[in-house]
Backbone bond lengths (Angstrom), bond angles and torsions (degrees), N, CA, C in turn:
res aa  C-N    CA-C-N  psi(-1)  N-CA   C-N-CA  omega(-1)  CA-C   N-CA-C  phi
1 X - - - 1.443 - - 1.514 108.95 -
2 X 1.586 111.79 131.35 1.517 107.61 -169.75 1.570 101.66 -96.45
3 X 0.927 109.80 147.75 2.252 122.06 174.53 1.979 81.51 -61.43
4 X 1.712 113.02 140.76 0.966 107.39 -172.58 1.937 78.65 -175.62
5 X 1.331 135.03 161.58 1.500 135.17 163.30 1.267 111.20 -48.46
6 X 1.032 109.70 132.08 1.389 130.52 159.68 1.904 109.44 78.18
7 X 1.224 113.91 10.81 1.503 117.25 176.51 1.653 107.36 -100.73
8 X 1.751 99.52 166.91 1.541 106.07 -170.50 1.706 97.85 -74.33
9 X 1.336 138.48 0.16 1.399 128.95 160.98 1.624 110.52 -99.73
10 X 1.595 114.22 24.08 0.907 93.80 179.57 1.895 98.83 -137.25
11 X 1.521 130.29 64.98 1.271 108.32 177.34 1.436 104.71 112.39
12 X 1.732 100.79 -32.59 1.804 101.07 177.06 1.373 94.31 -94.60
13 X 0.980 156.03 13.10 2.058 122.62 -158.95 1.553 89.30 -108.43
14 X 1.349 131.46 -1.60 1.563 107.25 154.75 1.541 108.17 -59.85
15 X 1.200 121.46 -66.70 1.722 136.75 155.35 1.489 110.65 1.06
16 X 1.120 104.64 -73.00 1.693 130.79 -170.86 1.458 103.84 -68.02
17 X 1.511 125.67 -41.10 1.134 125.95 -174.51 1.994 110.98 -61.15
18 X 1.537 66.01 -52.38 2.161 75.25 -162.39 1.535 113.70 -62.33
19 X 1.861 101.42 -17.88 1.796 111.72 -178.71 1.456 88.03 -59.01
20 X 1.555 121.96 -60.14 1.567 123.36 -164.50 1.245 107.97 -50.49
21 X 1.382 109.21 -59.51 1.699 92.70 -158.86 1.788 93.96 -88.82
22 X 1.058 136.63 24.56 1.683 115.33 143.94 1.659 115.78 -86.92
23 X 1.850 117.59 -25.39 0.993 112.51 171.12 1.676 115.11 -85.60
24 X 0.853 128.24 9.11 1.328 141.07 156.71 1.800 125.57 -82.08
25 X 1.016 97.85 -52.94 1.102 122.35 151.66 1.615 146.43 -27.92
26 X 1.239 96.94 -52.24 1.202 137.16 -167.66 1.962 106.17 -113.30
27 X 1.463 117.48 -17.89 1.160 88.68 160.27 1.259 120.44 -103.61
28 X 1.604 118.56 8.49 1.767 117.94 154.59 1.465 90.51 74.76
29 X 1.498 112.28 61.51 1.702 102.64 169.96 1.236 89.93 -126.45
30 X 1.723 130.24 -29.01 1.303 120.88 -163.65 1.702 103.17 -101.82
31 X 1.038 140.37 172.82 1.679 127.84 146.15 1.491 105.50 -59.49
32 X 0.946 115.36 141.14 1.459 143.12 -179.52 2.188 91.80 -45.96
33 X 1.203 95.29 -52.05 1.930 100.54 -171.90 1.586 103.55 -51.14
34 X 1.374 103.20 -32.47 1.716 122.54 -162.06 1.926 107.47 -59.07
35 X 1.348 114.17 -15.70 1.797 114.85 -179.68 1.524 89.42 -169.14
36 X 1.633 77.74 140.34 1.840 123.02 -170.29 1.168 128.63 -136.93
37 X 0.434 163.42 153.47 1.852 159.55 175.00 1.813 102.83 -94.89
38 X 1.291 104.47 129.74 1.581 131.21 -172.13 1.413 112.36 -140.22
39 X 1.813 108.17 133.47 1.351 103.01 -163.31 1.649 91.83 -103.73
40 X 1.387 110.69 170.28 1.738 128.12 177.39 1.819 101.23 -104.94
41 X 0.877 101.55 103.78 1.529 96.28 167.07 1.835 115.95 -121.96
42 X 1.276 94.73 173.24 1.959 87.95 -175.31 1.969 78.31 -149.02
43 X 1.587 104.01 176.13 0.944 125.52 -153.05 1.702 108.22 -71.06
44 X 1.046 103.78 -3.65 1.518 128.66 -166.99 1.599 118.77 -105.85
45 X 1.287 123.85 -20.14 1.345 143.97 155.70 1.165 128.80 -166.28
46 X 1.192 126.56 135.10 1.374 149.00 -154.78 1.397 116.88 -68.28
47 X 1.694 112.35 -15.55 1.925 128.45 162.92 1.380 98.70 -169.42
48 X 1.652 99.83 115.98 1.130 116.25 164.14 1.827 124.81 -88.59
49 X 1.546 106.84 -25.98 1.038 121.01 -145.52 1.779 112.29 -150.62
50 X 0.971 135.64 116.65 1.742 125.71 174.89 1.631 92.01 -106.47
51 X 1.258 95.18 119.66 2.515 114.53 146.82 1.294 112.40 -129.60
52 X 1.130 85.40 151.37 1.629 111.69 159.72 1.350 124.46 -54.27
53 X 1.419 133.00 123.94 1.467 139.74 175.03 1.658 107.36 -100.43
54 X 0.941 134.18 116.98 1.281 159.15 164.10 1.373 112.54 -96.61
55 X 1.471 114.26 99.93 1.662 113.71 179.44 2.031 103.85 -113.41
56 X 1.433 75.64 150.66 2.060 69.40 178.81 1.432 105.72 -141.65
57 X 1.233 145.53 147.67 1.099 146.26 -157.56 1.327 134.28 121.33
58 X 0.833 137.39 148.13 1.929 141.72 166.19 1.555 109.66 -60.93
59 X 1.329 95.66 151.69 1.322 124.44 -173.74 1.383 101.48 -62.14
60 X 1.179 130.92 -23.67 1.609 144.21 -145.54 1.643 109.00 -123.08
61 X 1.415 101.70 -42.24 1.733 126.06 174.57 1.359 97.10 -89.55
62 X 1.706 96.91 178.46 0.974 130.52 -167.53 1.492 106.94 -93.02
63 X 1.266 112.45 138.76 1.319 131.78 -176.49 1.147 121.53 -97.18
64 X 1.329 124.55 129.71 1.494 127.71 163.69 1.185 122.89 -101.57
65 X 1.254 107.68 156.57 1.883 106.40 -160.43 1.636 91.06 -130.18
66 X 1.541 121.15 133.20 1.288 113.33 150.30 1.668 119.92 -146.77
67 X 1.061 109.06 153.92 1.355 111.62 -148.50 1.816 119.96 -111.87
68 X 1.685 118.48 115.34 1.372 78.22 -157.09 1.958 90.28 -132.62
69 X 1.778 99.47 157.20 1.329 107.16 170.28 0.894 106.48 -150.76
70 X 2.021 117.07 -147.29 1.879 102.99 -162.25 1.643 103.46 -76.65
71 X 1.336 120.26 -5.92 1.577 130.80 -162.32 2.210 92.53 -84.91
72 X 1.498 105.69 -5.07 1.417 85.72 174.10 2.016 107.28 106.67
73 X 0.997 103.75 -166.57 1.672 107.37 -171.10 1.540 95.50 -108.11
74 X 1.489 117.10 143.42 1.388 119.33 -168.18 1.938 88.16 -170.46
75 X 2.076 99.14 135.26 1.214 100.70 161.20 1.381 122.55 -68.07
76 X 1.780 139.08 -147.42 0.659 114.46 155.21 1.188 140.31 -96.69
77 X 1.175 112.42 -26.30 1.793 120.25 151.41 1.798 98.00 -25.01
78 X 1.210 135.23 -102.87 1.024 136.06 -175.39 1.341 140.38 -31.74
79 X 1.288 103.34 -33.97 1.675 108.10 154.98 1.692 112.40 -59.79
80 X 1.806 109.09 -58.09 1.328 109.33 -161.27 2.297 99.34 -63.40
81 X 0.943 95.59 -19.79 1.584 95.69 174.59 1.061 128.19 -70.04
82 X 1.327 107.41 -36.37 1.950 130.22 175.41 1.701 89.34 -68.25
83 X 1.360 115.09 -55.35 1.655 94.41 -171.87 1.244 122.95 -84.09
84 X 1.525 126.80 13.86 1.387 112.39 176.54 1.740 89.71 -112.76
85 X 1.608 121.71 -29.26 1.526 108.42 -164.69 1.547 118.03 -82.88
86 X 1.869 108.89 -36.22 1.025 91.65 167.70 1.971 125.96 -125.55
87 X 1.647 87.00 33.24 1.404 94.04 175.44 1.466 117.05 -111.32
88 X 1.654 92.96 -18.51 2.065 87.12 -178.22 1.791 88.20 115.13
89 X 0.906 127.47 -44.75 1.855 101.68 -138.47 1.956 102.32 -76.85
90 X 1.214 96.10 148.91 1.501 127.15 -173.70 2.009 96.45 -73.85
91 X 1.828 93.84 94.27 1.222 96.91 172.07 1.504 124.36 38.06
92 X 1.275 97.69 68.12 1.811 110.56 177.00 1.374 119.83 -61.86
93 X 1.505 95.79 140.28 1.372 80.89 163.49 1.903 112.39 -141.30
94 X 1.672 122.70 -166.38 1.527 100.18 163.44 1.539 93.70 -112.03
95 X 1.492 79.13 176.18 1.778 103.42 -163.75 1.811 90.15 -152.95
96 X 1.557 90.24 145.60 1.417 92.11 -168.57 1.890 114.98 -81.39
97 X 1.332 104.15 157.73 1.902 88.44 -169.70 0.809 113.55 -52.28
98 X 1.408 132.16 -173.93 1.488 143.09 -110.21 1.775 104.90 147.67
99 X 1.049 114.52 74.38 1.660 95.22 -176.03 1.831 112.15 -82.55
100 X 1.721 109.31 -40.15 1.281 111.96 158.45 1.203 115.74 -27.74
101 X 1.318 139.00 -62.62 1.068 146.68 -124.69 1.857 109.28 -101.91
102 X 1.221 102.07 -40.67 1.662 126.12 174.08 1.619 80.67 -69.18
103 X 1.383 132.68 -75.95 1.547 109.51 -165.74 1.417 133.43 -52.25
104 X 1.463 103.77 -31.06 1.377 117.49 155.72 1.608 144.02 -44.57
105 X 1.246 79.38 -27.63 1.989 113.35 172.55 1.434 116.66 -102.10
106 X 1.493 120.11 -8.08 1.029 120.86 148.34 2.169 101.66 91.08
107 X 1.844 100.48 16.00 1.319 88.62 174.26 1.347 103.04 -88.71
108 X 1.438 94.61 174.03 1.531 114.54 -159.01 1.936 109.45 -77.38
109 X 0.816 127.19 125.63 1.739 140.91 135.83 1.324 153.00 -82.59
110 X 0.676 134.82 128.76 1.634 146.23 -147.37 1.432 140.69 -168.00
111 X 1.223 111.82 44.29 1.113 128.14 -160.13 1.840 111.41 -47.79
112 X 1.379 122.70 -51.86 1.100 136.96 144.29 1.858 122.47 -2.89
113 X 1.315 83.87 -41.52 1.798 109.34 -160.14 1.432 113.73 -94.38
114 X 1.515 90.20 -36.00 1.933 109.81 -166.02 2.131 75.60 -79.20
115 X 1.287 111.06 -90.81 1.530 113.42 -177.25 1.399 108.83 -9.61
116 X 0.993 153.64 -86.73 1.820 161.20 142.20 1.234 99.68 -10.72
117 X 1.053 138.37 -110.37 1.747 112.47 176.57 1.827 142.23 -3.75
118 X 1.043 86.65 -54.27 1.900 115.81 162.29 1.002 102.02 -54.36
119 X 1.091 129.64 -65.30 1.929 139.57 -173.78 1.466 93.63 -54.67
120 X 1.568 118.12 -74.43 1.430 129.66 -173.91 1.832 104.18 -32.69
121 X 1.628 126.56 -58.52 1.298 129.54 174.01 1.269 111.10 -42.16
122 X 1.105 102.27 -66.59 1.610 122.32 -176.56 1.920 98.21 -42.04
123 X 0.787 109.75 -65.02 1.480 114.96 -173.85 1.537 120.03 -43.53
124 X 1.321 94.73 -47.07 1.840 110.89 174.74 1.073 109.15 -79.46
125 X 0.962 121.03 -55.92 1.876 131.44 -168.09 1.611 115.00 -84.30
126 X 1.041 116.58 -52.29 1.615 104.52 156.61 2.150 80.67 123.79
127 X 1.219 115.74 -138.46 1.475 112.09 -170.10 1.466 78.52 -124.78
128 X 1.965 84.88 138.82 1.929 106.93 163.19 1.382 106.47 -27.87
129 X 1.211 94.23 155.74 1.898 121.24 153.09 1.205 84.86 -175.64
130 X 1.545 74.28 145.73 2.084 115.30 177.30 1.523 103.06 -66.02
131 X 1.340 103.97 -18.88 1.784 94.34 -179.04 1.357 109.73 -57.32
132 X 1.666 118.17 -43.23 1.326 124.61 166.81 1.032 134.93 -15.24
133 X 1.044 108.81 -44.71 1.916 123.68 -170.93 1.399 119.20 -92.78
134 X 1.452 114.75 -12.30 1.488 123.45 163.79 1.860 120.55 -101.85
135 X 1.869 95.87 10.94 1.759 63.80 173.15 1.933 88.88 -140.01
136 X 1.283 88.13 152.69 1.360 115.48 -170.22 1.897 110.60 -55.41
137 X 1.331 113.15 -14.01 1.626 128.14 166.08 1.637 93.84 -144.61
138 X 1.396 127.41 97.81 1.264 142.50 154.62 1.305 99.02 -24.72
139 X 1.542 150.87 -100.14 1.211 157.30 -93.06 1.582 94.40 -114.85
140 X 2.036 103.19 -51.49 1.827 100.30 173.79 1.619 109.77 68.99
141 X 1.239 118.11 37.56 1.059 131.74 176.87 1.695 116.86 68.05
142 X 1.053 90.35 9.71 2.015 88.19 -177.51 1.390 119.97 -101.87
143 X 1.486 135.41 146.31 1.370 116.73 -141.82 1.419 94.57 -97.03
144 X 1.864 101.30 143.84 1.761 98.45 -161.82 1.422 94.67 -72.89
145 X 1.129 151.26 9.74 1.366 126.39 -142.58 2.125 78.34 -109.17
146 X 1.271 113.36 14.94 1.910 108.32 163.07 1.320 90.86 -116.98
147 X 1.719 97.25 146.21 1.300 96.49 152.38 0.765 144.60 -141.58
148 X 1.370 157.47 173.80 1.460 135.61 -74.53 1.608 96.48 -109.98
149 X 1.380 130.19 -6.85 1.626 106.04 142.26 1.353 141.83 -85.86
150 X 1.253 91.18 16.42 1.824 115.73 167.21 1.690 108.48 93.86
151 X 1.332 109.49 8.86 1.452 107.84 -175.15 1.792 111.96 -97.63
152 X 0.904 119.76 104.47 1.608 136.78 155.18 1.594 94.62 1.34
153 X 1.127 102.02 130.95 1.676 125.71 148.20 1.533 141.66 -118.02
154 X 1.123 106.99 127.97 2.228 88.28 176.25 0.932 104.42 -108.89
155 X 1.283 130.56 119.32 1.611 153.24 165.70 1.508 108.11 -30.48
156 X 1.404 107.78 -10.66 1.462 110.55 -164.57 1.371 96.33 -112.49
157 X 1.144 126.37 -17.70 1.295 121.94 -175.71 2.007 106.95 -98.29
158 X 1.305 117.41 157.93 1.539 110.05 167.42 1.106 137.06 -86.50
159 X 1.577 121.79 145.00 1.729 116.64 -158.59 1.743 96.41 -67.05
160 X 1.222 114.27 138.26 1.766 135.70 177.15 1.778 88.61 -62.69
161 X 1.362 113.34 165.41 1.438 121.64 178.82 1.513 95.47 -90.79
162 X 1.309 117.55 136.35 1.942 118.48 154.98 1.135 77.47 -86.88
């Protein structure tokens, strides 16, 4: 997806970001510490870009990081590649959030928007799992509205505490 008016690479992915990590969030699979919002910057401006950080691992082990926006799930090698090959930016890199700083720059917020969106994910996709992030089609033809220990959900009803 190219940055273009009115798209989530273009002005929305603060928007897009915060939908993710409340629907992430909110389905209580990761620890709450486990995804954050992280900005992309390159030498040329200080935030180009807001994603989602998805970390998985022990306190003790090794951690995996994956990173996600409207461009899809990407480590970080692959994110920082997507934004220098086909976005332009001068050796990207991440930088930790900054919400001052995104308002300062004049990207967009919407909290209103991110909440309603979140719902909208939630609705299609059914509740996170980390399985997500390791397969190349998340869902794999199976209908999101199970999840991912195979037990039925109603959208209408509220997620139980793990």
């Amino acid at each position: 997806m190219r940055a273009g008016p009115g798209t989530w690479l273009s002005g929305q992915c603060w928007v897009l970001a915060e939908a993710l990590l409340r629907w992430i969030t909110l389905s209580r699979s990761l620890p709450p510490s486990a995804v954050f919002l992280a900005i992309i910057a390159d030498r040329q401006c200080p935030a180009h870009h807001v994603v989602v950080c998805v970390t998985e691992g022990s306190e003790a082990g090794a951690k995996r990081r994956w990173y996600l926006d409207a461009t899809g799930v990407k480590d970080e090698e692959g994110l920082l590649r997507y934004w220098r090959d086909e976005e332009g930016l001068d050796e990207p890199f991440l930088t930790a959030f900054d919400e001052q700083l995104l308002l300062d720059l004049g990207i967009v917020r919407d909290g209103r928007t991110s909440t309603r969106l979140a719902e909208c994910v939630l609705e299609a996709f059914g509740w996170f799992s980390p399985i997500f992030l390791d397969q190349e089609e998340p869902f794999n033809g199976q209908d999101p509205s199970v999840a991912s220990d195979g037990d039925p959900w109603d959208s209408d009803q509220e997620r139980e505490s793990t």
